[in-house]
Each structure stands twice: as structure tokens, then as C-alpha cells.
C-alpha positions as CSV (number, residue, x, y, z in Angstrom):
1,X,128.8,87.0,30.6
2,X,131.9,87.9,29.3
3,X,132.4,89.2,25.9
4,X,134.8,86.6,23.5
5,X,137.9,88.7,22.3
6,X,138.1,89.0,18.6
7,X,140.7,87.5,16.9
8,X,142.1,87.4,13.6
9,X,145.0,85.2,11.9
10,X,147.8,86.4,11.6
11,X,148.0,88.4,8.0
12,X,144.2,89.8,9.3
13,X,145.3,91.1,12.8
14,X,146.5,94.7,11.9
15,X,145.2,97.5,10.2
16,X,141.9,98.7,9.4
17,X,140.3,95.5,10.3
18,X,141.8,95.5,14.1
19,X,141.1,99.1,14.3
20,X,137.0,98.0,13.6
21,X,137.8,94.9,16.2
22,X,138.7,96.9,18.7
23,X,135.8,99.6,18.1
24,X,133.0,96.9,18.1
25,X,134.6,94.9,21.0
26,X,134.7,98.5,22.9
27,X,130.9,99.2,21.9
28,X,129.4,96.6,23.1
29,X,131.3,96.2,26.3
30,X,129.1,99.8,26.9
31,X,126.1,97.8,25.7
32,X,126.7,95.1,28.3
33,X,127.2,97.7,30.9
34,X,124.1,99.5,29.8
35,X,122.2,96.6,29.9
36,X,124.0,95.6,33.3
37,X,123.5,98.9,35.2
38,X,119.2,98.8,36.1
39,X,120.3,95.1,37.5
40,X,123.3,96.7,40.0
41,X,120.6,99.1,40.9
42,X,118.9,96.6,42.8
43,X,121.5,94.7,43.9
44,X,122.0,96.4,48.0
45,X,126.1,95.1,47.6
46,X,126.6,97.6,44.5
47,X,124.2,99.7,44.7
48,X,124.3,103.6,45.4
49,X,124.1,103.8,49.5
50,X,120.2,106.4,48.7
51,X,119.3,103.4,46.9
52,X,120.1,100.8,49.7
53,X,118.5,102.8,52.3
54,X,115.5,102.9,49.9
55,X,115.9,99.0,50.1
56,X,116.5,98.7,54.2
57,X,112.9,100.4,54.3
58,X,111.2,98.1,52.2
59,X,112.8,95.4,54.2
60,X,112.3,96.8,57.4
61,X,116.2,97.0,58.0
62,X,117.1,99.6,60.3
63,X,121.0,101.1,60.2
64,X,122.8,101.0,63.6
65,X,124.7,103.6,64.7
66,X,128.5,102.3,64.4
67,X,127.6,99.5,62.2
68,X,130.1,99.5,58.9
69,X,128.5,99.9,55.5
70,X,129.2,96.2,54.0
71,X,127.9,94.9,57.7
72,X,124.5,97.5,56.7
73,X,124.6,96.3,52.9
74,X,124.7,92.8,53.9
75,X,121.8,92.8,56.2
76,X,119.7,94.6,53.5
77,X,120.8,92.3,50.8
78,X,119.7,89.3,52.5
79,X,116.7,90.4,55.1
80,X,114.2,88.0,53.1
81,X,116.6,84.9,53.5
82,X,117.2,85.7,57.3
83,X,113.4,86.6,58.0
84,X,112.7,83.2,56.2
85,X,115.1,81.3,57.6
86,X,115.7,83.2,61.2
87,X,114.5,80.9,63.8
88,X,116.1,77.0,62.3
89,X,119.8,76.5,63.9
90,X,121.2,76.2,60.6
91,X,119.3,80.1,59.4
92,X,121.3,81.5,62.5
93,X,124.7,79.6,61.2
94,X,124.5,80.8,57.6
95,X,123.2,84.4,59.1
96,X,126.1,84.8,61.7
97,X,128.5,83.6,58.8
98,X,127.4,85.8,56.6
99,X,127.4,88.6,59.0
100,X,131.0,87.7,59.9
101,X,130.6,86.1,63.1
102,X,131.2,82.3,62.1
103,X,131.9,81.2,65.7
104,X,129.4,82.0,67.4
105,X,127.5,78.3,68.4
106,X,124.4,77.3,69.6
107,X,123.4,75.5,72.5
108,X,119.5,74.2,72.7
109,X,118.2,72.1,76.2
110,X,120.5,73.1,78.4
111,X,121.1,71.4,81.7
112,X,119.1,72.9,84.6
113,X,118.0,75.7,82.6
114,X,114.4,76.3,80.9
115,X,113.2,74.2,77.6
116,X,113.0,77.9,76.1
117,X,116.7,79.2,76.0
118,X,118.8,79.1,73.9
119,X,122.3,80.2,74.9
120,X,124.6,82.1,71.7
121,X,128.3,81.5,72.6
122,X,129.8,84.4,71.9
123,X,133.5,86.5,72.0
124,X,134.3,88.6,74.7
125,X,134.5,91.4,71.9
126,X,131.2,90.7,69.5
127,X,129.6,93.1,71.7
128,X,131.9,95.7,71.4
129,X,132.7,95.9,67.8
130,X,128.5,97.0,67.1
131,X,127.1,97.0,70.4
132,X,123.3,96.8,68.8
133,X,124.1,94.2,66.1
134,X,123.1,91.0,68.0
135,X,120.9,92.6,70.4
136,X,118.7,93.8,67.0
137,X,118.9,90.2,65.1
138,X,117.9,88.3,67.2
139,X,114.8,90.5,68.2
140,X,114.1,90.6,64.6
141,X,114.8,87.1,63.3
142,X,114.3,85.3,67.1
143,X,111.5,83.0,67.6
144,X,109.2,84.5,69.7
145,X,108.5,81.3,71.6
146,X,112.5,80.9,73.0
147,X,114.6,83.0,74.8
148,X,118.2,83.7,73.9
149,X,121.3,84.4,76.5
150,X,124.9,85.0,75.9
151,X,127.7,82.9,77.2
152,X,131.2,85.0,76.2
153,X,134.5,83.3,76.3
154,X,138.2,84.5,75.3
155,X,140.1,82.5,73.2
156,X,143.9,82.7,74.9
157,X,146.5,80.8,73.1
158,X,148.8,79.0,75.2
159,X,152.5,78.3,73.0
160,X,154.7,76.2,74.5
161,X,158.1,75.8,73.0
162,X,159.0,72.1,72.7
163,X,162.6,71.4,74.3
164,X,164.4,68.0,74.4
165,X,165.1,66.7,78.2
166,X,167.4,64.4,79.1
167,X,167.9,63.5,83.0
168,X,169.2,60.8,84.4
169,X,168.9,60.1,88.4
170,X,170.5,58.2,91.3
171,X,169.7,57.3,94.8
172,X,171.1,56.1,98.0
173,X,169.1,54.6,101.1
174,X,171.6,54.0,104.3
175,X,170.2,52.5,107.1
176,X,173.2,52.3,110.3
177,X,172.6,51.6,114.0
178,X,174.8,54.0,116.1
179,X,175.9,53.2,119.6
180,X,175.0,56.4,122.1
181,X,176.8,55.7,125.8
182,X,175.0,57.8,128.2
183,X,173.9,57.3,131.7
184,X,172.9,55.2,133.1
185,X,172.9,52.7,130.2
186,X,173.9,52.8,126.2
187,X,170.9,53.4,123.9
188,X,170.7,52.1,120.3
189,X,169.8,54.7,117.7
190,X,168.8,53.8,114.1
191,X,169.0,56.6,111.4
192,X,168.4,56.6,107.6
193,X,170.0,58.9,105.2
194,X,168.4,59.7,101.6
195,X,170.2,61.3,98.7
196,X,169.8,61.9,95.5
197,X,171.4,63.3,92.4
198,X,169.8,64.6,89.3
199,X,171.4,65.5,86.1
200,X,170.4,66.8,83.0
């Protein structure tokens, strides 16, 4: 909650009496943040990182080894909600978009694969970026009675730049019968002649 400014009219607004305005709007602003500060302690997104990791243990949250702070904070923060939630196909969309992977699909009864997988369409690069990250979620928050795959894809965007055409085109067909004297008698040939011109 925000703290209302204090205001006076006009003829009140300097002075002595602003000078006590600004004083009292100024002490209790450190009230608020007094008041403010055991809350933030428990919160993992402001919290000191000692405090956090004092968090992660209760929660049985484990830090990876290149994983980013905010990535660590944010699994801490909300451990309950994915431990709840984990298994359910919308608990894996709200975890992945929380933990910044928002494309990542699922697919459930797959042709001509097992009742039991479930295949996680992933970038080429999710892997890369923290090599443990998925690998340990789904271990974690997977239901024990399904077996997740990965099926990667690259996204390649094909541009095309649009262009006007204008062509216009003509042909010909000749058919002639040509007269070939040879020995010992004069044979008939028939030829046909194609062309065509483009232009554009």
C-alpha cells in the first residue's frame, strides 16, 4: 500500500507546516519499510541469496550448476505450486512458462508408441542453455507412472520478398510436309516446329 502524499492548499503549502509534511510523510515511509522488510525475507524473488538457499532446502530444491539466479529463485519460489500441480498438462504449461520455456508442448497417446509417453517438444537449444534443468523437473515433478521423451525442432524462418510479375507469352505450332527425292522413289516427311516467346 502506498502512502497518500500530503497536501495542503495553497496559502498552507510552505513553511513550517510543509517542512512537518514532509518529515511525517518521510517517517513513515521507514515504518512501512520496517514493517515490509520480515515479509521480503521470505519472499525467495527478494530475498538475500543465504536466505533462499535456506528456502531451496526446505523445499527440496537443488541449484544446478550453470543455472542463472532468477531461473534458481524461481524454482524455489514456487516448488509447492509445481510439486502440487507437476504431473496435470496444464501444471507443466504454467511451470515451463514460468521457468521461461513457454513453447515447449505436450503430446499424450502418441501413434505407435506406448500409452505411457509423453513426448516434450522442445528447441534445439533448451538443452544447452542449463543442460540439467529439464532433465531435474521432470524427475522431480514427473508422474512416476509415464515416461517422458524429447522431440527438438529448429525454428528457421523462411522471408520471401514479395515482387510483382508480369509475363505475357506466345506460341507457334507449324506442321509442313516436305518433299525428299531420293532413290529409288520420293519419300514424304512431316515435321513440326514449336516456339515460344516469353516476356516479362
Amino acid at each position: 500500500m502506498k502512502l497518500p502524499e500530503i497536501k495542503f492548499k495553497w496559502w498552507m503549502g510552505r513553511g513550517e507546516l510543509a517542512k512537518f509534511a514532509r518529515a511525517l510523510q518521510s517517517y513513515w515511509g521507514h515504518v512501512e519499510a520496517a514493517l515490509k522488510m520480515p515479509l521480503e525475507q521470505h519472499d525467495p524473488l527478494t530475498a538475500p541469496l543465504g536466505i533462499v538457499d535456506m528456502l531451496a532446502w526446505q523445499r527440496d530444491v537443488k541449484r544446478l550448476g550453470q543455472e542463472p539466479e532468477d531461473v534458481y529463485r524461481i524454482r524455489v519460489a514456487h516448488a509447492y505450486t509445481f510439486a502440487r500441480e507437476g504431473g496435470s498438462k496444464s501444471g507443466w504449461e504454467d511451470m515451463f512458462d514460468k521457468l521461461g520455456y513457454p513453447h515447449i508442448a505436450q503430446d499424450e497417446r502418441l501413434k505407435e508408441v506406448d500409452w505411457d509417453v509423453i513426448s516434450l517438444q522442445i528447441r534445439d537449444g533448451d538443452l544447452t542453455e542449463i543442460p540439467e534443468l529439464l532433465d531435474t523437473v521432470i524427475r522431480q515433478y514427473g508422474r512416476t507412472c509415464r515416461r517422458y521423451q524429447y522431440t527438438t525442432y529448429i525454428e528457421m524462418p523462411i522471408a520471401a520478398k514479395p515482387q510483382a510479375i508480369e509475363a505475357s507469352y506466345e506460341t507457334t505450332h507449324i506442321t509442313t510436309r516436305i518433299n525428299v527425292p531420293m532413290l529409288p522413289k520420293v519419300s514424304n516427311m512431316e515435321c513440326e516446329y514449336y516456339t515460344a516467346i516469353v516476356k516479362g
